[in-house]
Every structure is written in structure tokens, then in C-alpha cells.
LOROMAR-904774 format. One record per residue (C-alpha): z, x, y; residue in three letters. Coordinates in pm, 1 decimal. Example, Ala and Ser with C-alpha at 12.3 -4.5 7.8 and 13.67 -1.06 7.14 Angstrom:
REM residues 2
[[780.0, 1230.0, -450.0], "ala"];
[[714.0, 1367.0, -106.0], "ser"];
***
This chain:
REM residues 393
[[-1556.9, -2448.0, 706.4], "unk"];
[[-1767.9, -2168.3, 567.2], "unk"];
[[-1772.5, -1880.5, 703.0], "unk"];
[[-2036.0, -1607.0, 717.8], "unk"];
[[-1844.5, -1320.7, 840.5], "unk"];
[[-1514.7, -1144.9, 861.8], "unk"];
[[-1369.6, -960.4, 1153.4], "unk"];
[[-1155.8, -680.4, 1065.5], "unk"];
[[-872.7, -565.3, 1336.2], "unk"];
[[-697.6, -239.1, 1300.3], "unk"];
[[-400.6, -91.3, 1525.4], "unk"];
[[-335.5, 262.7, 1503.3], "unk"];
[[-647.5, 373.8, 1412.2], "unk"];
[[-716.7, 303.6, 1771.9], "unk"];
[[-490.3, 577.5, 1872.1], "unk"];
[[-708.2, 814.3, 1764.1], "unk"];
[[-861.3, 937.7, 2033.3], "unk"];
[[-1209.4, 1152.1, 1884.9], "unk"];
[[-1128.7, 1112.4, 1548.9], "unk"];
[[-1087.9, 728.2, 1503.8], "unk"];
[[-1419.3, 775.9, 1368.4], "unk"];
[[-1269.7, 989.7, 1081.1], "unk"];
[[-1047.9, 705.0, 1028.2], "unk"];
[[-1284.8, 414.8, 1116.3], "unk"];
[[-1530.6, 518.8, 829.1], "unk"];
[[-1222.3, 590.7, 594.8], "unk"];
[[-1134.4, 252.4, 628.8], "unk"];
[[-1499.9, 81.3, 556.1], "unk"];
[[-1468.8, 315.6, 246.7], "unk"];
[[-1212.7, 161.9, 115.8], "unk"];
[[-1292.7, -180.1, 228.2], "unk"];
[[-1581.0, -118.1, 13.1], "unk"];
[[-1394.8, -8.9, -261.9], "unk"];
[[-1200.0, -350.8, -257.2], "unk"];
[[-1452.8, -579.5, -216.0], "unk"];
[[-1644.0, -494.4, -574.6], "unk"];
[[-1328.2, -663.4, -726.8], "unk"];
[[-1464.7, -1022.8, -548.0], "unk"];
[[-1811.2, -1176.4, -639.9], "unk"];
[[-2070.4, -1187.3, -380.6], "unk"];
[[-2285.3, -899.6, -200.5], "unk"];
[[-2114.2, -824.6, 118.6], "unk"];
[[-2214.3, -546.6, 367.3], "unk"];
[[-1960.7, -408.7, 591.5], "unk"];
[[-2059.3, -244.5, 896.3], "unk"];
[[-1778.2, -128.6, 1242.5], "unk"];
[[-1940.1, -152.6, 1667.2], "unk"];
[[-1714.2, -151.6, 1949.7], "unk"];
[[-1397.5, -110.0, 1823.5], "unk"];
[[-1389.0, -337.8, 1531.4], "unk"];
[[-1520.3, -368.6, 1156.3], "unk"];
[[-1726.4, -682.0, 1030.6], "unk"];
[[-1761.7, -798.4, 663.3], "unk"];
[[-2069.7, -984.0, 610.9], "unk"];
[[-2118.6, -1179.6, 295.5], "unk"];
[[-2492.7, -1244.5, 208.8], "unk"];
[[-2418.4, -1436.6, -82.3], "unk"];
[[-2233.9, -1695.4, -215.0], "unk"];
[[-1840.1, -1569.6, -259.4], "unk"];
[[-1510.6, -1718.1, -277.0], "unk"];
[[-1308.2, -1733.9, -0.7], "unk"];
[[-952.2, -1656.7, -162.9], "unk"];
[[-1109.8, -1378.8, -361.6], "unk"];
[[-1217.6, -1230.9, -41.4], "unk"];
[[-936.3, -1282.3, 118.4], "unk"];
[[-716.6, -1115.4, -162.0], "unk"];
[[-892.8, -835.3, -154.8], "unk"];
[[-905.3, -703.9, 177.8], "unk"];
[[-525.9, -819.4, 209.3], "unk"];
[[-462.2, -482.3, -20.4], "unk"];
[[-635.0, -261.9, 206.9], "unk"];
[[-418.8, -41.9, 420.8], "unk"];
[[-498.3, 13.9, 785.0], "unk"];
[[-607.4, -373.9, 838.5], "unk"];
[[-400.0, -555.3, 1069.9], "unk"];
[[-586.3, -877.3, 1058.6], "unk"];
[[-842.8, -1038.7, 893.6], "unk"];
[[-1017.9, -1286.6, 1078.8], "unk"];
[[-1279.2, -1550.6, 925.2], "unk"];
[[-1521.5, -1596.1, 1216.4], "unk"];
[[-1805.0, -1830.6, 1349.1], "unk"];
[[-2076.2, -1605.7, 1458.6], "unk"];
[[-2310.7, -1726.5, 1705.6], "unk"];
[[-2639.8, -1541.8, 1906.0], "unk"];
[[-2655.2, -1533.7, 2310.8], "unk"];
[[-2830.7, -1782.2, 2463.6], "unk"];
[[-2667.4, -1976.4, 2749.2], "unk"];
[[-2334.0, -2077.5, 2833.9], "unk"];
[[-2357.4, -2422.8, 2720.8], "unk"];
[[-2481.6, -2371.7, 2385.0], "unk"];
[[-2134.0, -2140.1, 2395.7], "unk"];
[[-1952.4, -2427.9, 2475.2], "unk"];
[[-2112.7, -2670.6, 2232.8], "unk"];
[[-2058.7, -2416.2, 1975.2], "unk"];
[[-1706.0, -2372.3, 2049.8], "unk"];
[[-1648.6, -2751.9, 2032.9], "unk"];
[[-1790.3, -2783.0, 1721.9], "unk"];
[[-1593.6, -2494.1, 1556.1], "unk"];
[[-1288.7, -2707.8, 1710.3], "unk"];
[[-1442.5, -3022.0, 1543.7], "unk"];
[[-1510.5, -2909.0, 1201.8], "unk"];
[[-1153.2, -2631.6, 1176.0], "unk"];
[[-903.2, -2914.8, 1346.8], "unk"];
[[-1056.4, -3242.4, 1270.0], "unk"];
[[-813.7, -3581.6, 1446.3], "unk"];
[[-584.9, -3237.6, 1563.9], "unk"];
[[-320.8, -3333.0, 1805.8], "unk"];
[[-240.3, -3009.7, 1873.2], "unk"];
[[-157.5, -2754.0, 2156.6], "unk"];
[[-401.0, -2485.1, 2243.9], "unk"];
[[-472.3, -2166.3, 2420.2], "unk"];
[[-847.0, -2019.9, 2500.8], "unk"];
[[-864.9, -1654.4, 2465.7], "unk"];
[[-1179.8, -1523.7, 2581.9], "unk"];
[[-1288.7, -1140.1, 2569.2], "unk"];
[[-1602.8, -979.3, 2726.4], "unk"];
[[-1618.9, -660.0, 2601.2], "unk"];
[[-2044.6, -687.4, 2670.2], "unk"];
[[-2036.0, -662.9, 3021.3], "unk"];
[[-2404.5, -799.6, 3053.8], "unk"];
[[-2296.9, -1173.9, 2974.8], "unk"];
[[-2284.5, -1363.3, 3329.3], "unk"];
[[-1974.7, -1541.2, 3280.9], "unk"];
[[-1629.8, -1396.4, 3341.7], "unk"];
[[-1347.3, -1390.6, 3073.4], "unk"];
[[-1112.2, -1611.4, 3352.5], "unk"];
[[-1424.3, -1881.3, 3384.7], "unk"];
[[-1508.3, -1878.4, 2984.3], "unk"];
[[-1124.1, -1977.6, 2944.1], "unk"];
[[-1099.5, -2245.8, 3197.1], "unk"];
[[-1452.3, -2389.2, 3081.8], "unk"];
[[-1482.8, -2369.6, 2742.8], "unk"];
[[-1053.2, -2495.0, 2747.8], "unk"];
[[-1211.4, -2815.4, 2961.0], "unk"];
[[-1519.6, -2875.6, 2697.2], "unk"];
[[-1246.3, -2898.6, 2422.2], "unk"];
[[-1054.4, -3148.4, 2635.2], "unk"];
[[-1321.0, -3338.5, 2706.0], "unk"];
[[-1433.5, -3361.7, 2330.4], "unk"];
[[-1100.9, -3391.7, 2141.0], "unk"];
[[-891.7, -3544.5, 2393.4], "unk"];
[[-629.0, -3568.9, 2161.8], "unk"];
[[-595.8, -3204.6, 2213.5], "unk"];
[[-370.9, -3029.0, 2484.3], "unk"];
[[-337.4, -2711.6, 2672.9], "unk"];
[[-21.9, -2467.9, 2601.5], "unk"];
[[-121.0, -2109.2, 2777.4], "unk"];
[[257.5, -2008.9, 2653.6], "unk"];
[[318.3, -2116.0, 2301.7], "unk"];
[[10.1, -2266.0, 2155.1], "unk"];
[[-26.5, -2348.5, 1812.7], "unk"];
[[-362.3, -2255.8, 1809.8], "unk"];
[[-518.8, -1978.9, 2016.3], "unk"];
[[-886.2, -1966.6, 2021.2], "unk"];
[[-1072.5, -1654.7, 2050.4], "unk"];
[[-1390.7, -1596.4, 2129.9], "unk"];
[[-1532.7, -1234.5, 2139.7], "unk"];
[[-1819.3, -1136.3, 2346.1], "unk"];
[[-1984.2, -838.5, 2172.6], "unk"];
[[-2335.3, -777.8, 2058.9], "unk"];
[[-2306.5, -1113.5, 1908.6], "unk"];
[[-2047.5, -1373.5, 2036.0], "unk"];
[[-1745.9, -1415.0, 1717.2], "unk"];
[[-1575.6, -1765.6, 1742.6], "unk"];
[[-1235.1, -1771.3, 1559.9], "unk"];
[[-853.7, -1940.9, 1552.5], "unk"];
[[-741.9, -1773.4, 1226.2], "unk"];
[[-614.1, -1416.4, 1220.1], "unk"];
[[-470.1, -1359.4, 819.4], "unk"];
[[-202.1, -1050.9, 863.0], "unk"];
[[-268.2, -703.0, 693.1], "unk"];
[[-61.6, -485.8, 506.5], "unk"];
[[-92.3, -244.4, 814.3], "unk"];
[[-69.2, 145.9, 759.7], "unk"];
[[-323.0, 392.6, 748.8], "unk"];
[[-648.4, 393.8, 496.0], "unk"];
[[-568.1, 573.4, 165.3], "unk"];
[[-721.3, 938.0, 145.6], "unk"];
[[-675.2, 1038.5, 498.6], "unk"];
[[-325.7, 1195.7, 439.8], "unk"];
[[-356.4, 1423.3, 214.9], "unk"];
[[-265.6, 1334.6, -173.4], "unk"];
[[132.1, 1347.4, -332.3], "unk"];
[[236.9, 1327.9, -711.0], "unk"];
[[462.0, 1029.3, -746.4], "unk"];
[[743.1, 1052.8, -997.1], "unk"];
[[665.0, 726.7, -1190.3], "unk"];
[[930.9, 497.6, -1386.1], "unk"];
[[955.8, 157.3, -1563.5], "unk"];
[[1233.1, 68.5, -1328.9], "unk"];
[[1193.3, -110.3, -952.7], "unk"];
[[1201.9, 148.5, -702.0], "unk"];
[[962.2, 423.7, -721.3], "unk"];
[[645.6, 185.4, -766.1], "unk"];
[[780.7, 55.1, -390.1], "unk"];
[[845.0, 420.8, -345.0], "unk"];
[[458.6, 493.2, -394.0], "unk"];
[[296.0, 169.8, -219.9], "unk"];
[[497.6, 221.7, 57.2], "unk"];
[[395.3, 664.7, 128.5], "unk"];
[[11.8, 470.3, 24.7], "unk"];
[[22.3, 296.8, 296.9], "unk"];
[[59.6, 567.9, 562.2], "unk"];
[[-254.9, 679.8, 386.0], "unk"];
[[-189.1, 939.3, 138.9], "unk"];
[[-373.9, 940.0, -187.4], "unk"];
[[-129.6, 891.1, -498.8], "unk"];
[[-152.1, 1082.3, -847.4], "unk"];
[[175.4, 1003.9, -1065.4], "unk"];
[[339.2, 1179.3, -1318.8], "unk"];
[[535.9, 953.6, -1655.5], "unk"];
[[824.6, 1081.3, -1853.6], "unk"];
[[798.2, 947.9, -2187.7], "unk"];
[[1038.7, 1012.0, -2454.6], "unk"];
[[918.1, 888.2, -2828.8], "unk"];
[[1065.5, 787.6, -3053.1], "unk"];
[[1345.5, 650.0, -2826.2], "unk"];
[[1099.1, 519.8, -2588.3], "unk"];
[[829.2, 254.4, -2680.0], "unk"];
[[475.2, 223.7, -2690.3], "unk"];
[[597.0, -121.4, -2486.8], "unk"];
[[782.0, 112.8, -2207.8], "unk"];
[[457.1, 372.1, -2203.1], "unk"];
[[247.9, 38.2, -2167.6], "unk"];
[[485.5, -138.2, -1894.3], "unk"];
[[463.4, 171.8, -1670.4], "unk"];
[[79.6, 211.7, -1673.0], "unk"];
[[86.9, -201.5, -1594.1], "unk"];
[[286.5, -110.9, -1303.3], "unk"];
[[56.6, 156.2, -1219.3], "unk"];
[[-227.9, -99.0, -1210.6], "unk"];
[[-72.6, -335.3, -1004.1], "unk"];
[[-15.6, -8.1, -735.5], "unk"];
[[-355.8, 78.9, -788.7], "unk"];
[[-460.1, -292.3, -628.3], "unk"];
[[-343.3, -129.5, -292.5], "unk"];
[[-371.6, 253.3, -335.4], "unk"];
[[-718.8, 323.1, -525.8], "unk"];
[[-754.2, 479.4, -885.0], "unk"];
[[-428.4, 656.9, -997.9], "unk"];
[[-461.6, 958.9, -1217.5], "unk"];
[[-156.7, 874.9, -1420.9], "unk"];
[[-22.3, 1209.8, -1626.6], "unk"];
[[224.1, 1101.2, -1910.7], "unk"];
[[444.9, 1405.1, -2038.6], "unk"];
[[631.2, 1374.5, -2388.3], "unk"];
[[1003.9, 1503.1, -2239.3], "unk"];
[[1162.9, 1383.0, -2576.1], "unk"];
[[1218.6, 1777.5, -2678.2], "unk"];
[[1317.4, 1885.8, -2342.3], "unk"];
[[1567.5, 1580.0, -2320.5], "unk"];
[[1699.0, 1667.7, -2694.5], "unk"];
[[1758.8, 2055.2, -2583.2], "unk"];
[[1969.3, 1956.1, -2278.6], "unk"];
[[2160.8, 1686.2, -2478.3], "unk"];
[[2254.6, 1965.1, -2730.7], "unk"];
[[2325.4, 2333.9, -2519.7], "unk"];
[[2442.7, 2160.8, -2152.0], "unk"];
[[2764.8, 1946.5, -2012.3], "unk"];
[[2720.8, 1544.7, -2095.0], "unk"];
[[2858.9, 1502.4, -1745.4], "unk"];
[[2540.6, 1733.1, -1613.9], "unk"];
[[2281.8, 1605.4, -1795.3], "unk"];
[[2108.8, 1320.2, -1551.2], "unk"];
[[2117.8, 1615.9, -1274.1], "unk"];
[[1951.1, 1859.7, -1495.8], "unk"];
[[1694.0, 1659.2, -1671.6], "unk"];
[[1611.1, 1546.2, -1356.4], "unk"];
[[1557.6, 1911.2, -1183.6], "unk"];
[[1306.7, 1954.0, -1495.7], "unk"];
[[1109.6, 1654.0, -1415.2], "unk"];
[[1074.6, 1805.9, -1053.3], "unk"];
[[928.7, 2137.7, -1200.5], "unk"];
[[715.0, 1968.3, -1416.7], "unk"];
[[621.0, 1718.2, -1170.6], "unk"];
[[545.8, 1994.9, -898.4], "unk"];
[[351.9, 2199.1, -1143.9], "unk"];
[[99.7, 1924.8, -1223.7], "unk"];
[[148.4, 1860.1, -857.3], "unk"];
[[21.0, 2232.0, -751.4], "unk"];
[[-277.3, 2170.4, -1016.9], "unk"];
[[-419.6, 1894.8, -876.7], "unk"];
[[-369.0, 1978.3, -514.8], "unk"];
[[-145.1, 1729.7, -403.6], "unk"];
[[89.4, 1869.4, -85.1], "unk"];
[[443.2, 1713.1, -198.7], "unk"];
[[616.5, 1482.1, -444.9], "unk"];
[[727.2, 1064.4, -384.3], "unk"];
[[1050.9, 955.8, -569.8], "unk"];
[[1174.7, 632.7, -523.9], "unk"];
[[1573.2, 758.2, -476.6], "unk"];
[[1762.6, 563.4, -253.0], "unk"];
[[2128.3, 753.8, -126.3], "unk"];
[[2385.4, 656.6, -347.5], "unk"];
[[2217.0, 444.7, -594.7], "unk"];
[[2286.5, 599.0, -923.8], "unk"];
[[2482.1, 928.3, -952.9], "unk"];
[[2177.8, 1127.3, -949.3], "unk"];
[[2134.1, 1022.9, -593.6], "unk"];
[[2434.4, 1114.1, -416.8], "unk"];
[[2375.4, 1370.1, -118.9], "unk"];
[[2517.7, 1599.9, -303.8], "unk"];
[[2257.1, 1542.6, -654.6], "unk"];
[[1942.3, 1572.5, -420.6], "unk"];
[[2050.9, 1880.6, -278.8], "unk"];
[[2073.7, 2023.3, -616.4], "unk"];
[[1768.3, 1873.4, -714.2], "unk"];
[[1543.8, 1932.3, -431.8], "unk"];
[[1635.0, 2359.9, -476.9], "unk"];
[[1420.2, 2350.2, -816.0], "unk"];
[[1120.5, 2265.3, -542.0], "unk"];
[[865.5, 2412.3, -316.2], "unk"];
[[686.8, 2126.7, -264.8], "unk"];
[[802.8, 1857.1, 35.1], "unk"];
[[996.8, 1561.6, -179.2], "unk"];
[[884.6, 1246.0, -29.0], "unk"];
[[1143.0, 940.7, -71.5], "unk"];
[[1013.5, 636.0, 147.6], "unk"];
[[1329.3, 433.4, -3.7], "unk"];
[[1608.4, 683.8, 112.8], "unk"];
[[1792.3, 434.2, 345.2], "unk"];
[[1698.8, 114.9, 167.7], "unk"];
[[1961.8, -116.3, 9.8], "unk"];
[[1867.1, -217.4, -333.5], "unk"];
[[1819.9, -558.2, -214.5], "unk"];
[[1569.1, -441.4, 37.6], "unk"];
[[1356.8, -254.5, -254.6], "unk"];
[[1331.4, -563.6, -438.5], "unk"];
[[1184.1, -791.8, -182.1], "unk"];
[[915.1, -503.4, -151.1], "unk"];
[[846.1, -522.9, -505.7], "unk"];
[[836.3, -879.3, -506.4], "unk"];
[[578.4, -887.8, -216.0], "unk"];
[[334.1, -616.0, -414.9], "unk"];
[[405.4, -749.6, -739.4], "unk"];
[[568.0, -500.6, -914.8], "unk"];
[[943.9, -679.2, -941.6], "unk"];
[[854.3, -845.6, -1294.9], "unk"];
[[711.5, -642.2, -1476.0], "unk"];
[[991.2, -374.6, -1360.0], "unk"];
[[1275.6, -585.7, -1463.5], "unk"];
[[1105.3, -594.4, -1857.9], "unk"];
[[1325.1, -512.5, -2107.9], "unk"];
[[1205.6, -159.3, -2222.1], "unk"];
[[1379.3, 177.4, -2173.0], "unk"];
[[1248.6, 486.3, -2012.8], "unk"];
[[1334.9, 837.2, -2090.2], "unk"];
[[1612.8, 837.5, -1735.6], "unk"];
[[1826.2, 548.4, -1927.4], "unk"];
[[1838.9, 673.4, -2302.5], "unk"];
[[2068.2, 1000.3, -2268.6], "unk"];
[[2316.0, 837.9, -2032.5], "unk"];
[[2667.4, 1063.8, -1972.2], "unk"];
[[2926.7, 854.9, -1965.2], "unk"];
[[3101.5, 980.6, -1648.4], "unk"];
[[2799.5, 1188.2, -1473.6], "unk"];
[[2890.4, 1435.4, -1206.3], "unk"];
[[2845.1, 1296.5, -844.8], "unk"];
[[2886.8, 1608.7, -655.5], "unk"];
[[2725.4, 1894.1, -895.0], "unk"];
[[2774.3, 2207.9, -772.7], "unk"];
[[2423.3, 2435.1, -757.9], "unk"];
[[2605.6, 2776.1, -955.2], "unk"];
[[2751.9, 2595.7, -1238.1], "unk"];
[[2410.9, 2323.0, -1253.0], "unk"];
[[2240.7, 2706.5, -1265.4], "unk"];
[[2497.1, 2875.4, -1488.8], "unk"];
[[2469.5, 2557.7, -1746.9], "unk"];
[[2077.2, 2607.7, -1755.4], "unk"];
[[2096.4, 2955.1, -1893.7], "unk"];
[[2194.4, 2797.3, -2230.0], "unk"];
[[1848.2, 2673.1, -2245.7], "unk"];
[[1721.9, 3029.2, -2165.7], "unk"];
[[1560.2, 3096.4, -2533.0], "unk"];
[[1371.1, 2757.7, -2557.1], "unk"];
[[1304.1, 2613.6, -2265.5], "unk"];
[[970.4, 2808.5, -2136.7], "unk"];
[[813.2, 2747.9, -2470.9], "unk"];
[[934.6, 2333.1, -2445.7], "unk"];
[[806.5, 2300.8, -2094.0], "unk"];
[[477.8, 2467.2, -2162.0], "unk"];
[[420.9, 2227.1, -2483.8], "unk"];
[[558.3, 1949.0, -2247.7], "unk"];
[[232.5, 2070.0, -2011.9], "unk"];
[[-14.6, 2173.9, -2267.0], "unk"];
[[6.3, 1748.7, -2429.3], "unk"];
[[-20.4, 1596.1, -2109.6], "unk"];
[[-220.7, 1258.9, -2149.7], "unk"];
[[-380.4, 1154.9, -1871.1], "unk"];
[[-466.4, 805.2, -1807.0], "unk"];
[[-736.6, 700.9, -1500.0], "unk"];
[[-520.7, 367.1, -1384.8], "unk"];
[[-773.7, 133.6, -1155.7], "unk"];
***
């Protein structure tokens, strides 16, 4: 069947109250946004509740589909029939056909679901279910009536137009990207903090992210696997202003003046400086790691303490009570997981102590930084002052 129009179902944007507007237009924005990846001219318009997509031109179906599966704050997307008033039984002859033509032979169960949100139309939700469920037994009488668990459910929506559908594709949910405010996310080759930024994406915040790259012991391959990651988050989030820092001098200072057993903790409190610097400068209102408790020694209660006191910023980690196992089948369903598991280092995996401290105590973390007191301004600030910053889409 070919369909002419798209009905778009949200859920907690109808919460709102007086602003669901705010939200309502946020959402066509970005609906928008997604839909000039897919051929086809398509106008997308919201009345009563709901959001339409209508395509005026020839398009693709899946294309569509794909697209407006990657936009958060869509519950459903619903390919719809989309027929004028006239009388009831052209209703009911266009209901039968839709039945025809989308379950052709079906022996199916089935459910009528009618809603009259325009008042004006002289039949009653109750009566439109009992009659149109009768036309549809009288015309595929193959068909039969399940009001608890059908496998199809019917819906037809009386609005300014009457909308005719059975299909209703699920969303990725959340709220639409830009209405929360914007956070830096700290961004690796590895699995978790691409998850880490999808997932604080979808509650609507706009994402900037920050790389630590450390040449010559990184790769141009690593560099280039992290902005393909960045891509693939981009499919859901919008544009990403991806910043990649050179850390490779800042690394080489710790590995020489601190403790091997404190080095993770303290290259990682730089990163957050950095990170909330560029942060600060682009107006974003908090940081996104992807640490999970207890994953690595860096993530023990005990490390984030120590690293979050290097901070003024909120830290935002979406993954904190995930499992590994958990984080993967996220990645998997975004399409991050393969290109994360690549073989190519980042700068977290190259200066590795062999027995890192799990439970780093702030005075000596603080005491072993003053070794770095008579280079480290002057490395950070080059660090800052060669920042390359990529536009990801």
C-alpha cells in the first residue's frame, strides 16, 4: 500500500501543559532536520495534538521510515490512509478497502479503535466501532473479532480529516534534541560513552564532544574511528561540534613527574578541566562520560569522587548503574558496537599502570600534581590553543 501521509505520536510532550507548544515545534524542527537525509519533498505540519508528515512526491518508504526512527520525542510512527468527510458509508467502504489492500486472504483477529476527537461528525466512537467492525466482517469473513488481544487493531482518527491506520512503527522515545540545554561529552574510541551521549540526547539535550588524541602513539585510524562514531551519534542527536585536543605532552609530563599507580586518576582529572573549559566556552551547562561504577579502576566510587572535585560543571553519566553487557546491547541497537570494538588505541589505553590505585586518596592525588607545577599551565594552554574542531553531521 502507498501511503500519502505519516502520523506522528508523541508521549511526554503531552505533559506539557502551556508549553507543549515549545516542545511541539521543537520536535517538527527536528523532524525536518531528518527528513533532508530521505528523497522526496515532504511538508510536516502538527493540529490537535498530533504531527503529520506529508510526502508530495515520490519517496521511499524505508528511507522515510529510517529517518524519523532517529528522532527523539516520537513514540510512534504511523503510515496512514487519509480520507475527506463525507458520509458514514463512504467511511466504511474506505475502511474495508484499507482492510482489503493491507491484509489481503487475512485470517486474522481484530479490534476497531475508533476516536472522535471532531465532535461535529454524527456518529459516536461506540457506533463507528461496532459498524465499521461489522462492514469488515461482512467483507472478509475470514476475519474475526478479538476486543482483548487482537492481532490487528484498527484505528481510525476523526480529526479535521479522518486518518485510517493498523501500523504504529515504535520511536526511540525521549525528548527533541535542543530543548535541554547543551553538555560536552567526553568522547572515546571505546563502547560506552557514545551510549553515554545518545542516551543524555535523548532526554533532549544538545551534544558538543570533546577527543583526546595522543600522536604519535595514537593513529590517524583511532582519530578517524572516533569521528565515525561521532557520525553515527549524530544520526540521532543533530550536528556534533567535535573538539580534538593533542594530550600527547600532557600524558608524557604525568608519565615522567607522578606515581605509575596514579596516573589513569590524574590524566583523567585533566581531561575534566580541559573538557569543562571548552565546556564553559561554548555554553554547554555540564559534562556526559560514559563511566559505569566499577568498570575500570578509574571508576570506582572512590576515583569519581576524586575526579569529579577538579569540576564545577554537573558530570552527567547516563551509564552509572549499567552492566557492561547492558551498554553493549545499546550500542548494538544505535550502531556504534562495531566500529567501537576496532582495533585502534586511544590516548586512556596507551599509558596503562600496571596496578592503578582503586581508592586514590584526594591530598596525595593533589600533593602528586604539584610536581607538574612548572609545566603544566603552559601544556594545557598549548593543549587549548591547537584544538581542531571538526563539524560531525
Amino acid at each position: 500500500m502507498k501511503y500519502s501521509t505519516f502520523l506522528i505520536k508523541y508521549a511526554e510532550i503531552a505533559i506539557k501543559g502551556k508549553n507543549r507548544y515549545v516542545f511541539e515545534d521543537a520536535l517538527m524542527h527536528r523532524m525536518k532536520l531528518a527528513l533532508k537525509q530521505a528523497e522526496g519533498d515532504f511538508a510536516v505540519s502538527k493540529a490537535q495534538g498530533r504531527v503529520y508528515v506529508d510526502c508530495n512526491s515520490e519517496y521511499d518508504y524505508d528511507e522515510v521510515i529510517a529517518a524519523l526512527s532517529r528522532v527523539f520525542g516520537i513514540n510512534a510512527i504511523c503510515p496512514v490512509v487519509k480520507v475527506e468527510y463525507e458520509d458514514f458509508d463512504k467511511l466504511s467502504a474506505d475502511v474495508v478497502d484499507y482492510v482489503r489492500e493491507e491484509y489481503p486472504d487475512s485470517t486474522a483477529t481484530f479490534k476497531v479503535f475508533a476516536r472522535r476527537a471532531n465532535k461535529a461528525f454524527p456518529v459516536h466512537s461506540t457506533e463507528m466501532n461496532s459498524e465499521l467492525g461489522g462492514a469488515i466482517l461482512d467483507a472478509c469473513p475470514g476475519m474475526r473479532v478479538d476486543v482483548h488481544n487482537p492481532e490487528i487493531e484498527l484505528n481510525v482518527e476523526v480529526r479535521e480529516s479522518i486518518f485510517i491506520y493498523s501500523k504504529q512503527i515504535k520511536g526511540p522515545g525521549g525528548m527533541p534534541v535542543g530543548t535541554n540545554g547543551k553538555a560536552m561529552l567526553l568522547l572515546s574510541g571505546g563502547i560506552d560513552s557514545p551510549v553515554a551521549g545518545y542516551m543524555v540526547a535523548k532526554r533532549g539535550v544538545k551534544i558538543d564532544a570533546v577527543y583526546f588524541h595522543a600522536p604519535p602513539y595514537t593513529s590517524e585510524r583511532a582519530k578517524q574511528k572516533v569521528i565515525d562514531l561521532a557520525k553515527q551519534v549524530a544520526k540521532y542527536t543533530g550536528t556534533i561540534c567535535l573538539h580534538v585536543i593533542n594530550f600527547t605532552d600532557i600524558q608524557l609530563a604525568i608519565y615522567e613527574k607522578c606515581p605509575h599507580e596514579e596516573l589513569t586518576i590524574i590524566m583523567r582529572r585533566y581531561m575534566m578541566r580541559i573538557a569543562e573549559h571548552i565546556a564553559k566556552e561554548n555554553e554547554c551547562l555540564g559534562l556526559i562520560t560514559g563511566e559505569s561504577i566499577g568498570q575500570v579502576a578509574s571508576q570506582t566510587m572512590h576515583s569519581l569522587a576524586v575526579t569529579n572535585e577538579v569540576c564545577s560543571l554537573p558530570v552527567l553519566r547516563p551509564l552509572i548503574g549499567f552492566d557492561k553487557q547492558e551498554i553493549i546491547e545499546v550500542s548494538e541497537k544505535i550502531g556504534t558496537f562495531e566500529t567501537s570494538i576496532l582495533p585502534y588505541e586511544d590516548c586512556c589505553t596507551i599509558f596503562v599502570a600496571k596496578h592503578p590505585v582503586t581508592k586514590p586518596n584526594l591530598k596525595m592525588i593533589k600533593r602528586s600534581e604539584e610536581r607538574l607545577a612548572d609545566c603544566i599551565d603552559a601544556l594545557v594552554k598549548t593543549a587549548l590553543d591547537t584544538d581542531e574542531v571538526i563539524n560531525v553531521i
